[in-house]
C-alpha positions as protocol buffer text, in pm:
chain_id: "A"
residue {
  index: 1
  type: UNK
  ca { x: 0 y: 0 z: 0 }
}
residue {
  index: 2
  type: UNK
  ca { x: 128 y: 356 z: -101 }
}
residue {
  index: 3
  type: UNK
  ca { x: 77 y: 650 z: 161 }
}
residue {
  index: 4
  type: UNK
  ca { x: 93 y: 985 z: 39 }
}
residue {
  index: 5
  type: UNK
  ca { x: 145 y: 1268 z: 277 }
}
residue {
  index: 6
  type: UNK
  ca { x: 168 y: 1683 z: 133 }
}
residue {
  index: 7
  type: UNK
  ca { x: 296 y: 1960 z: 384 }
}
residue {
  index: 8
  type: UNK
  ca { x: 344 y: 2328 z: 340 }
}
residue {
  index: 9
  type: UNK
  ca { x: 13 y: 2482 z: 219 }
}
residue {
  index: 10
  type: UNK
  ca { x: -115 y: 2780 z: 410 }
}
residue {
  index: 11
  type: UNK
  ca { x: -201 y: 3127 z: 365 }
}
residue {
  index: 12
  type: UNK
  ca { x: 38 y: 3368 z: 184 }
}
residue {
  index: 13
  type: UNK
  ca { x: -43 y: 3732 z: 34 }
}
residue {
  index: 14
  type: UNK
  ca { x: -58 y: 3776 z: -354 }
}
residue {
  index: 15
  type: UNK
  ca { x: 294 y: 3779 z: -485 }
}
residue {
  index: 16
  type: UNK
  ca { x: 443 y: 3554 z: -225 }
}
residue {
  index: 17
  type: UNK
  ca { x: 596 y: 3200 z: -224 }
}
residue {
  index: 18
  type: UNK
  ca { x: 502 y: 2861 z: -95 }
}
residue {
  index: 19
  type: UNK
  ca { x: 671 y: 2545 z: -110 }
}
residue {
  index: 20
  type: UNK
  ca { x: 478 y: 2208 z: -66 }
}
residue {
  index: 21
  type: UNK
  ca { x: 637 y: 1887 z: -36 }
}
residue {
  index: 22
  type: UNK
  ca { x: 458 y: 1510 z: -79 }
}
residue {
  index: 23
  type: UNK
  ca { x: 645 y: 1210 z: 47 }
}
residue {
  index: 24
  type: UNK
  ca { x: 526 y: 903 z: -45 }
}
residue {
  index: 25
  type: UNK
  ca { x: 583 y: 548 z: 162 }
}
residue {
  index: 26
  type: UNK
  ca { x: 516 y: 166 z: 89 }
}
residue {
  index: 27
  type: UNK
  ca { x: 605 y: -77 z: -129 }
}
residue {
  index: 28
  type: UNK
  ca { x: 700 y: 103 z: -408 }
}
residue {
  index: 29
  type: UNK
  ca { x: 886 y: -72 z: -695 }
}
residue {
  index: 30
  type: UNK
  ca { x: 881 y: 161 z: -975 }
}
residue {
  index: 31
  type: UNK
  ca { x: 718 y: 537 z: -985 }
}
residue {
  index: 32
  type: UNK
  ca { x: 579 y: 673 z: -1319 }
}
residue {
  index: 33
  type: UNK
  ca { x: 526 y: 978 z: -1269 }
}
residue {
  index: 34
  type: UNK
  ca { x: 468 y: 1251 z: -1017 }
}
residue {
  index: 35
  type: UNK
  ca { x: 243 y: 1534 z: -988 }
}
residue {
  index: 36
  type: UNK
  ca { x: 41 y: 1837 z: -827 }
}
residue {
  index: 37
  type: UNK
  ca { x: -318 y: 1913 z: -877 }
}
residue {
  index: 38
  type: UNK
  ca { x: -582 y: 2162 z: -723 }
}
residue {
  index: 39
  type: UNK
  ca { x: -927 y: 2166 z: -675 }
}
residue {
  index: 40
  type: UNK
  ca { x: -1050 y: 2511 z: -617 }
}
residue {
  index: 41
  type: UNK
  ca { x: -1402 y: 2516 z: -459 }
}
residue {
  index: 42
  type: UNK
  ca { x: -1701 y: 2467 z: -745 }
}
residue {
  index: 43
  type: UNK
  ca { x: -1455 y: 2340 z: -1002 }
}
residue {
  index: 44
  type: UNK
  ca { x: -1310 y: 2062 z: -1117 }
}
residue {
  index: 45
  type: UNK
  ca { x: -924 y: 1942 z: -1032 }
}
residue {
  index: 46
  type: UNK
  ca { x: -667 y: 2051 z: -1282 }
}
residue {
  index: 47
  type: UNK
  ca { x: -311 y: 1949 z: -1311 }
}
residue {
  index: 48
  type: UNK
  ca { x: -75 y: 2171 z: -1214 }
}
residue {
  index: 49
  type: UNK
  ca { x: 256 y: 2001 z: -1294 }
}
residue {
  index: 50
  type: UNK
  ca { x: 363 y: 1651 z: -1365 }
}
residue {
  index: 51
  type: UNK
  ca { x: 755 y: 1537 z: -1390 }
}
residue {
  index: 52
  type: UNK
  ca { x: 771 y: 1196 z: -1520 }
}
residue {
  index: 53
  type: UNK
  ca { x: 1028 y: 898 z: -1488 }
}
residue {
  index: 54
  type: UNK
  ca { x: 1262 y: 1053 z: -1708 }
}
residue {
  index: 55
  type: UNK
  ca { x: 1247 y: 1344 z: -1570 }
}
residue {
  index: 56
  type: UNK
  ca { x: 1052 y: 1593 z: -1818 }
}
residue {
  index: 57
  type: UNK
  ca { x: 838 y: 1838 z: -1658 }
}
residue {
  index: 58
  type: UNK
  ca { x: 450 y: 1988 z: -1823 }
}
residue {
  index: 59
  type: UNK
  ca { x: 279 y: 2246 z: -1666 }
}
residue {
  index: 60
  type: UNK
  ca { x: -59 y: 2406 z: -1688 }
}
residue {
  index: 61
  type: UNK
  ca { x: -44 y: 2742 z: -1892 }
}
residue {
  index: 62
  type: UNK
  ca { x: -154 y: 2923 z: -1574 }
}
residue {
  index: 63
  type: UNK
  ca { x: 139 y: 2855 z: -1339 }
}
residue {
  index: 64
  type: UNK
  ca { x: 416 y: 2890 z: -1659 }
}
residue {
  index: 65
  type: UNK
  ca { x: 742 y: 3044 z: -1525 }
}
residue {
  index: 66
  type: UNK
  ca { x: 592 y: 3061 z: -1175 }
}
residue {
  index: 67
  type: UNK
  ca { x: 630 y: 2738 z: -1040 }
}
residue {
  index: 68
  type: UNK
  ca { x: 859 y: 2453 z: -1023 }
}
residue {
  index: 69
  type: UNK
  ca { x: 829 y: 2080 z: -954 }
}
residue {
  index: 70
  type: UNK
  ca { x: 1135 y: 1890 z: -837 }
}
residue {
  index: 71
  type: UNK
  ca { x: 1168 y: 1576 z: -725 }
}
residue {
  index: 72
  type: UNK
  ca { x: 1386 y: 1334 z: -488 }
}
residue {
  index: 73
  type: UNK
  ca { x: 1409 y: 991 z: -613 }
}
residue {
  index: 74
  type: UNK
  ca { x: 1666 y: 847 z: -287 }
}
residue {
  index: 75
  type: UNK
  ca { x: 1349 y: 1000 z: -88 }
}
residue {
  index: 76
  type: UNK
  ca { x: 1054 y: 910 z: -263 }
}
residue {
  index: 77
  type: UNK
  ca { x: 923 y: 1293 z: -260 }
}
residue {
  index: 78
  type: UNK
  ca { x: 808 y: 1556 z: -516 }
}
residue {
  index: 79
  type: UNK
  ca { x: 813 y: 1926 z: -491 }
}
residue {
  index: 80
  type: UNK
  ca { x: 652 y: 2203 z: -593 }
}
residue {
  index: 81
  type: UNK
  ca { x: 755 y: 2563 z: -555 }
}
residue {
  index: 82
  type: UNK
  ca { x: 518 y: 2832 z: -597 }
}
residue {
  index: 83
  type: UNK
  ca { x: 621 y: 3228 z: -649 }
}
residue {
  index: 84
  type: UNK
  ca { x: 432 y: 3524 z: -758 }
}
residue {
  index: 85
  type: UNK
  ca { x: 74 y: 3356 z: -591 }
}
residue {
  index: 86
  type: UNK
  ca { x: -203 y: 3537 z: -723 }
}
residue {
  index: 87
  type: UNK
  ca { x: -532 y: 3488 z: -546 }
}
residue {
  index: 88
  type: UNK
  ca { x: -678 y: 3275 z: -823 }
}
residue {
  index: 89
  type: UNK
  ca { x: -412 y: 2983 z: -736 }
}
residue {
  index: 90
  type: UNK
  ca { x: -647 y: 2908 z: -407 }
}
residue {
  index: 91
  type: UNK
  ca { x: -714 y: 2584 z: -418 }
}
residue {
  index: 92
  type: UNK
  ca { x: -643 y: 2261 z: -212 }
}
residue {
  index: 93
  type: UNK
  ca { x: -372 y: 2088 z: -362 }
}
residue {
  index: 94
  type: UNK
  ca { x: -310 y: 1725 z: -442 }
}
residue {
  index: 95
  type: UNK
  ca { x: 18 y: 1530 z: -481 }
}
residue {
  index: 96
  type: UNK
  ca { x: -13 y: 1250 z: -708 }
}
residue {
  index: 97
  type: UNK
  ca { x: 235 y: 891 z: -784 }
}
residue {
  index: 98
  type: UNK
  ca { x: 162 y: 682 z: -1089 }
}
residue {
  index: 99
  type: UNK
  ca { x: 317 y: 390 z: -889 }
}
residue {
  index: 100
  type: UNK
  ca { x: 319 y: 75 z: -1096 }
}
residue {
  index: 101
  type: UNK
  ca { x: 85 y: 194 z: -1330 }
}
residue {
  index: 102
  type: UNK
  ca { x: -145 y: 272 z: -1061 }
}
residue {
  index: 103
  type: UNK
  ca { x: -246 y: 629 z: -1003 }
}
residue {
  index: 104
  type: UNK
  ca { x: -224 y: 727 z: -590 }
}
residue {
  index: 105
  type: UNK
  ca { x: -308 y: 1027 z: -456 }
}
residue {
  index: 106
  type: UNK
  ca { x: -262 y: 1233 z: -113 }
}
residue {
  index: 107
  type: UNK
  ca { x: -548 y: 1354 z: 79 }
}
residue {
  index: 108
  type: UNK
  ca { x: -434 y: 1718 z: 5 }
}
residue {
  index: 109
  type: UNK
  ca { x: -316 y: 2098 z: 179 }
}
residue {
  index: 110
  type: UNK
  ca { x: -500 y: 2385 z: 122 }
}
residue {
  index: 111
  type: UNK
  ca { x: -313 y: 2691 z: -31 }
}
residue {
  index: 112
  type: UNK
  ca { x: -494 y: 3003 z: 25 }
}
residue {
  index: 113
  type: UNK
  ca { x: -367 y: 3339 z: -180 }
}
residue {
  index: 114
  type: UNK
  ca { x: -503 y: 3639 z: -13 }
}
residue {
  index: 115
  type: UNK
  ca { x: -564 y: 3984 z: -251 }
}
């Protein structure tokens, strides 16, 4: 069984940074991919950004050149740093592992951007 825990949402002011972190645990033989998505309230959950096994990165057209995901294979965790929030990035956010072939997601942290 894969766990998936995220830390490091909160609240920040428009134009500020946040870092969140997932760490995943288990048996884990082989991860596909990683990933953030949000749900903001009333909508449906979008990807954010996804790095994959080989290590290419796609991001959503909304969060171009403002945030990075990284990852840390020896540790089994995925980053993603945020700068220049605006208020329409508040949203919880979701951590996702393609584990296997098998999609597994963590339960989420809320980020909220205040104007």
């Amino acid at each position: 069984q894969v766990q998936l825990v995220e830390s490091g949402g909160g609240l920040v002011q428009a134009g500020g940074s946040l870092s969140l972190s997932c760490a995943a645990s288990g048996i884990i033989f082989r991860i596909n991919a990683m990933g953030w998505y949000r749900q903001a309230p009333g909508k449906q959950r979008e990807l954010v950004a996804v790095i994959i096994n080989g290590g290419s990165t796609n991001y959503a057209d909304s969060v171009k050149g403002r945030f990075t995901i990284s990852r840390d294979n020896a540790k089994n965790t995925v980053y993603l740093q945020m700068n220049s929030l605006k208020p329409e990035d508040t949203a919880n956010y979701y951590c996702q592992f393609k584990v296997d072939g098998i999609d597994h997601w963590g339960k989420g942290t809320l980020v909220t951007v205040s104007s």
